[in-house]
C-alpha positions in Angstrom: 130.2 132.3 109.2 129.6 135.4 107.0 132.0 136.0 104.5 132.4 139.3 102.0 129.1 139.7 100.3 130.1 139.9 97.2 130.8 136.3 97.5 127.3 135.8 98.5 126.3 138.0 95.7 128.2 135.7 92.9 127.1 132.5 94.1 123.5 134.1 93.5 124.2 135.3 90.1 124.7 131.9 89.2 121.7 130.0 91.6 119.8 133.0 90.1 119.2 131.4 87.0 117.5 128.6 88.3 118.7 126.0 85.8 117.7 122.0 85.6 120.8 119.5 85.5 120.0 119.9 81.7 119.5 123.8 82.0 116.4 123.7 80.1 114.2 124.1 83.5 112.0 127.0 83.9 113.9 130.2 85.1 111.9 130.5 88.1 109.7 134.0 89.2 109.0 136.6 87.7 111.1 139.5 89.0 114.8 139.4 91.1 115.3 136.0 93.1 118.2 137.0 95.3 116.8 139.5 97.3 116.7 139.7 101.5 114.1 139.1 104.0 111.9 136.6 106.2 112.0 133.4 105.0 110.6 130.1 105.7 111.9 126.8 106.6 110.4 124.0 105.2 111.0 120.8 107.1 109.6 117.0 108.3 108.1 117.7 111.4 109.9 117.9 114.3 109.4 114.8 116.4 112.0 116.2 119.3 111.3 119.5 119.8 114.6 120.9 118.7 114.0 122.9 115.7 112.6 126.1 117.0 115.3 126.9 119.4 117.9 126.4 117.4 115.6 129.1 115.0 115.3 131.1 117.7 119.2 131.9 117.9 118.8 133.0 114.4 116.0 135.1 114.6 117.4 137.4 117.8 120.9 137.9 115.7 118.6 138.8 112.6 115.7 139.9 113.1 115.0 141.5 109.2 115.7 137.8 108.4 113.4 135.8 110.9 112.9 132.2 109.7 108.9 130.8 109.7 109.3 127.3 110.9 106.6 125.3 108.8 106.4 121.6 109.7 105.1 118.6 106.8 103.7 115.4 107.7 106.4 112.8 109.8 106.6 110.7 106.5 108.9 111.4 103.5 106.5 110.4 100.7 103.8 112.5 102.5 106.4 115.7 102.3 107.6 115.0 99.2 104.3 115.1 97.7 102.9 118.7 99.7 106.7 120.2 98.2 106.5 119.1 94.8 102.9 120.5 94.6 104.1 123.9 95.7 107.4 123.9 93.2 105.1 122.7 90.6 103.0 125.9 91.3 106.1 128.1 90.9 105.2 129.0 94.6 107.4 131.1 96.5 105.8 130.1 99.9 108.7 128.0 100.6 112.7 129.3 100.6 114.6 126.4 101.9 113.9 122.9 102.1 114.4 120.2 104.1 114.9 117.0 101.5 115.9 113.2 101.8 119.0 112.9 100.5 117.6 110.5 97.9 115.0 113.7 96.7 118.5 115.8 95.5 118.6 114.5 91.7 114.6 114.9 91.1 114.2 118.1 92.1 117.9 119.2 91.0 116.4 118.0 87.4 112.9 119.4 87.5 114.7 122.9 88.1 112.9 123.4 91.7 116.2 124.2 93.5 119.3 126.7 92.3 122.9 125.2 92.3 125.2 126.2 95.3 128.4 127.7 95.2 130.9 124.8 96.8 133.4 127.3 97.8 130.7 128.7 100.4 130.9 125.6 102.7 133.3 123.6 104.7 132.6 120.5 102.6 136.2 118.8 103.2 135.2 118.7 106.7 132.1 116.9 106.2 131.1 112.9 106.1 132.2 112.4 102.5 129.4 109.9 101.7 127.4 112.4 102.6 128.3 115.3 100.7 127.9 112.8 97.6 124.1 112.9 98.2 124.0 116.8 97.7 125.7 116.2 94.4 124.3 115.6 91.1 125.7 115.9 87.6 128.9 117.4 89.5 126.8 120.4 90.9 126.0 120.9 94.4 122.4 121.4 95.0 122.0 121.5 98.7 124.1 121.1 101.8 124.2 117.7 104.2 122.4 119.3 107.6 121.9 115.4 109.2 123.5 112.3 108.8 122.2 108.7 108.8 123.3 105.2 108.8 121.4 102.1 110.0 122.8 100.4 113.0 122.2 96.7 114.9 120.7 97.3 118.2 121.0 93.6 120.2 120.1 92.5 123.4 123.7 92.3 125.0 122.4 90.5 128.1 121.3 88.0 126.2 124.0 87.7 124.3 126.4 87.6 127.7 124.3 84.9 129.2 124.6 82.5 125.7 128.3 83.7 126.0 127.6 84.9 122.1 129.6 88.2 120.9 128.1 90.5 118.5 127.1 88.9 115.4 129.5 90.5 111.8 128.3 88.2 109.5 124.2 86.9 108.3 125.2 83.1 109.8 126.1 84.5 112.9 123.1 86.8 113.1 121.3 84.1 112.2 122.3 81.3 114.5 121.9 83.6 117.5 118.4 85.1 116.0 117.2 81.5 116.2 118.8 80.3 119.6 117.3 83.3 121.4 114.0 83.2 119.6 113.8 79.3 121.0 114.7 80.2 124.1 113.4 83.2 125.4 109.9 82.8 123.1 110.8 86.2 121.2 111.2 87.5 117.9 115.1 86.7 116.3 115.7 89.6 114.2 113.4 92.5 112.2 114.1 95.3 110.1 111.5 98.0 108.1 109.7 95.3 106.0 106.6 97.2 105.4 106.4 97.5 101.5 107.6 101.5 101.8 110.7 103.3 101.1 112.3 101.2 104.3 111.7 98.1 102.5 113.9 99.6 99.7 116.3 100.1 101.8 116.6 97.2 103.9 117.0 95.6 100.6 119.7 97.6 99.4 121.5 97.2 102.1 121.4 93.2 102.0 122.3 93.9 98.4 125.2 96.0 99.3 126.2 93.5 101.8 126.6 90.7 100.1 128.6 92.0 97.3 126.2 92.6 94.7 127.2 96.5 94.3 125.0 99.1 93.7 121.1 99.0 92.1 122.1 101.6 90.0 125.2 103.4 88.5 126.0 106.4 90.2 124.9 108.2 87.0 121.7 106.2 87.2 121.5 105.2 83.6 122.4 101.2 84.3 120.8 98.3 86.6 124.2 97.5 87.9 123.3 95.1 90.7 124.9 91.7 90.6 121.5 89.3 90.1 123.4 86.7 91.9 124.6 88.4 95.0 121.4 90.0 94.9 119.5 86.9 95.2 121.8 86.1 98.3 120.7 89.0 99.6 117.1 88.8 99.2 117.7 84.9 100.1 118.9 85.8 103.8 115.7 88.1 104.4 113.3 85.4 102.9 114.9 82.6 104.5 114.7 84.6 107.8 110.5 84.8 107.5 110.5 81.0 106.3 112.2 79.9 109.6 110.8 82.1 112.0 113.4 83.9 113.3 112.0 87.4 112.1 109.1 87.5 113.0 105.7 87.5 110.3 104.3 90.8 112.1 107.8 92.4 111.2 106.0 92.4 107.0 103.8 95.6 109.2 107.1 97.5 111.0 108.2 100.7 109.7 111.0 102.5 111.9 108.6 103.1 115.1 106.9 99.8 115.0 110.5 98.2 114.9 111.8 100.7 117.5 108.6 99.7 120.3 109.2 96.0 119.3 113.0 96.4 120.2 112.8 98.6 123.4 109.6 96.6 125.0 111.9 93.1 124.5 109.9 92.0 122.0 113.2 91.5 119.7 116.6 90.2 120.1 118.0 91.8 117.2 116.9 94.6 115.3 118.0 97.1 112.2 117.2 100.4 112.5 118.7 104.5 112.6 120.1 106.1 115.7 117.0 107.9 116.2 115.8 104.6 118.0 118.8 104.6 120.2 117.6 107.7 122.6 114.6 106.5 123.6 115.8 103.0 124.2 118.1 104.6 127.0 114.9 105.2 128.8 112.9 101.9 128.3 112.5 98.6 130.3 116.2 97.2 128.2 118.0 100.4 128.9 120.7 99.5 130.4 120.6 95.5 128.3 121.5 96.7 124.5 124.3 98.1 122.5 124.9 98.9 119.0 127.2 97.6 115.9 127.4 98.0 112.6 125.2 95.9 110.3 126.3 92.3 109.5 127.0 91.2 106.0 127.5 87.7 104.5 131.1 87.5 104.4 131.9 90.5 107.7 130.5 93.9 108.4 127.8 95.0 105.8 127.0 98.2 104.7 124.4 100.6 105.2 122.4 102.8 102.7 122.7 106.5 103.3 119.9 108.2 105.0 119.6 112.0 105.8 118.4 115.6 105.4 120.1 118.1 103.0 119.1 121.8 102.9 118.3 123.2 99.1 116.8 126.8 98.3 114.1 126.7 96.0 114.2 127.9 92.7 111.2 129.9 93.2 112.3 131.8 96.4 112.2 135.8 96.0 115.0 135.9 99.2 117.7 133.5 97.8 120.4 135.8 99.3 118.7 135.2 103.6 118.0 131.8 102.3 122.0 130.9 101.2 123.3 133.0 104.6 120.8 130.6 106.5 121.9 127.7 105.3 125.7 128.6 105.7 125.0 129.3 109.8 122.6 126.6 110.1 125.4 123.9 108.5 128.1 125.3 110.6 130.1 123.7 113.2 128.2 125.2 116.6 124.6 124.9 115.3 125.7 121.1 114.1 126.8 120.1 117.7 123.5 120.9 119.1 121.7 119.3 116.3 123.0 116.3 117.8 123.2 117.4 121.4 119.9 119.2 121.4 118.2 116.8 118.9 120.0 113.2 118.7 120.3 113.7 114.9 123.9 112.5 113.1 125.4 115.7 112.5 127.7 115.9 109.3 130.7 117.5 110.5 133.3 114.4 110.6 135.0 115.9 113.6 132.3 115.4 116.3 132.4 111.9 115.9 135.7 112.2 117.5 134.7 114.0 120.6 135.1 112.7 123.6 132.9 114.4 125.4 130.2 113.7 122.7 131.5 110.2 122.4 130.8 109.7 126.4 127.1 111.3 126.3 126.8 109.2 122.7 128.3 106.2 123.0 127.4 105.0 119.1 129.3 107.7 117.6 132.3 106.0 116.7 130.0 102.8 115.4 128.0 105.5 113.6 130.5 106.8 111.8 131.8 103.7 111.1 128.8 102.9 109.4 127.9 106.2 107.3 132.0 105.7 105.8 131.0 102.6 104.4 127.0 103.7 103.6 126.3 103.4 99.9 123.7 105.9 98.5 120.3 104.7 97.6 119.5 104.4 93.8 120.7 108.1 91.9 117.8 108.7 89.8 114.7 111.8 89.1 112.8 108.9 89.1 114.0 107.7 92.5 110.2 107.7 93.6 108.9 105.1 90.9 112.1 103.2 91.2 111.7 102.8 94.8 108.0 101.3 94.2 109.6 98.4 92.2 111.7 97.6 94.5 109.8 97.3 97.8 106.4 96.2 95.7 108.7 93.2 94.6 111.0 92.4 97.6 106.9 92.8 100.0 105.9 90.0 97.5 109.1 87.5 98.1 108.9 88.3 101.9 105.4 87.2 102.1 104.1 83.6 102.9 103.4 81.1 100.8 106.8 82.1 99.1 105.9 81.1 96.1 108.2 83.0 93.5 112.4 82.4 93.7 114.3 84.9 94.5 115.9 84.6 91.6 112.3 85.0 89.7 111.9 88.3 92.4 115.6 89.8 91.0 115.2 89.0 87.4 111.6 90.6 87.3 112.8 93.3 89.6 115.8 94.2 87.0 113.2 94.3 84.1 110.7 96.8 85.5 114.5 98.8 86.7 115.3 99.1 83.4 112.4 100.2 82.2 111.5 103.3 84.5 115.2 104.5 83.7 114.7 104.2 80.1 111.5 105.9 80.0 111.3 109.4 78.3 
């Protein structure tokens, strides 16, 4: 993984300057950036256990470089808000961070993390969709480390004994969310409908997956969703509470609520990541579910794009360890025990394609399925307010007495859209 370090030494001369998207961001600490040394990583915490071995290898091969594990809360918002306080204090506590991919255009614009040299990783041999989320303004500002895509975990010996295949399309998913709910007296179908950033993505993806494009452009200057597919979209979800077959405590389930309610048979049906899949090998329906990809209206939907990139900050004093780290920790050996050693999506497209992987993993080739056709989540510094909107707006249509259209929901939705983008 190393290369010549004078390589290493011109990607820095240009991360040095710690430039904004617009290049008007602040030029980071006082004194040279790109030196070498300790450095932390700063990460979600580590739910598995996985991390600090992995470090570990690091740390014996370069010990004047020893990475500092240091572990944020379990929820995005939660870590977003610790880093932006330290970036915001021009800190250099922190040398490379762990974002959501949706966190890339934000902090590429507020000038808290330095540009990357492209040449300097194996991007061809990546997920494309998920390179795009390192991107912004046609820079590369951090490197895909994990992959994501949400999946449909069903109940396939209930779906044997009501001689049902897997359901590709909402009226499928549907008919059979009802007939087993009536049946076997549990819930049809759930998702993350807690009014969080899950919301916004469940309701992306039904946007997605019934035609209506993307939220926003790519450059994230337009509301570009269609307000009529949209409304299917929203339509399928609403429908779904007003019948019964997803359940009313589902408007409480963020990914672990929905994961328990899955694996203790309390759902027939169920959207979530392949984080969920591991522990549902070892529950009371281990050897009863499967996977597929998520259903759309009209055949296979599409997923948003979930996942951790790894960026240096602008304010880091050892840019040069910090750029070497992330080149080893991205590369092809250290990715296969990300998902070996951790059950994490890694991002190199070949693993997919192992069979060995593929036998120990059987929802590889349906995962990667399902990040090819992923869409990103709304491109925009203001992701965070945008992302209230939506889930504050979808939480009110999802919620009985149903009183506002879904048409009402999209229309007011696109007007508050419009307005966060435009603001100064």
């Amino acid at each position: 993984m190393r290369r010549p370090l004078i390589a290493l030494l011109a990607a820095l001369a240009l991360a040095g300057c710690s430039a904004g998207a617009e290049g008007e961001a602040d030029a980071g600490p006082a004194g040279p950036a790109d030196g070498s040394g300790p450095i932390t990583l700063v990460i979600g915490r580590d739910t598995t256990s996985y991390l600090q071995p992995l470090l570990d290898r690091w740390n014996r091969d370069h010990p004047a470089e020893r990475v500092t594990l240091l572990e944020l809360p379990e929820a995005a918002d939660e870590q977003r808000a610790q880093m932006v306080a330290n970036l915001q204090a021009k800190s250099d506590r922190y040398d490379v961070l762990g974002l959501d991919v949706v966190w890339t255009a934000e902090f590429a614009d507020a000038g808290w993390i330095v540009p990357l040299d492209r040449s300097l990783f194996p991007l061809d041999r990546f997920l494309q969709p998920l390179v795009a989320t390192a991107v912004y303004r046609d820079k590369l500002w951090a490197v895909p480390y994990t992959g994501n895509a949400g999946l449909l975990y069903y109940r396939k010996d209930l779906l044997a004994e009501e001689g049902f295949a897997p359901p590709t399309t909402w009226a499928q998913l549907r008919e059979q969310a009802r007939a087993l709910h009536a049946r076997y007296g549990i819930g049809g179908y759930a998702g993350q409908f807690l009014a969080y950033e899950g919301l916004t993505v469940n309701f992306a993806e039904a946007v997605q997956s019934a035609g209506g494009g993307q939220i926003l452009s790519t450059d994230g200057t337009q509301v570009t969703m269609d307000s009529g597919r949209a409304k299917v979209g929203l339509d399928f979800l609403v429908d779904g509470f007003r019948e019964g077959w997803i359940p009313s405590e589902s408007l409480s389930y963020k990914e672990e609520e929905s994961r328990l309610a899955f694996q203790e048979g309390r759902l027939a049906f169920a959207r979530n990541w392949p984080h969920a899949y591991g522990p549902a090998t070892q529950s009371e329906i281990a050897e009863k579910f499967a996977v597929t990809r998520l259903p759309g209206l009209d055949g296979p939907g599409s997923s948003s794009l979930g996942g951790l990139n790894l960026a240096i900050s602008a304010y880091s004093r050892k840019q040069r360890s910090a750029l070497e780290f992330i080149r080893y920790f991205t590369g092809l050996e250290n990715q296969r025990r990300v998902l070996t050693d951790g059950s994490f999506p890694p991002v190199w497209a070949e693993l997919y394609d192992d069979p060995a992987l593929i036998k120990r993993f059987p929802y590889l080739p349906v995962l990667k399925e399902s990040i090819l056709s992923a869409k990103p989540r709304p491109v925009t510094a203001n992701y965070e307010q945008v992302s209230l909107a939506i889930a504050s707006s979808v939480s009110n249509a999802l919620t009985p007495p149903f009183e506002e259209s879904s048409g009402d929901v999209v229309a007011s939705m696109r007007n508050q859209l419009n307005e966060i983008i435009r603001a100064p």
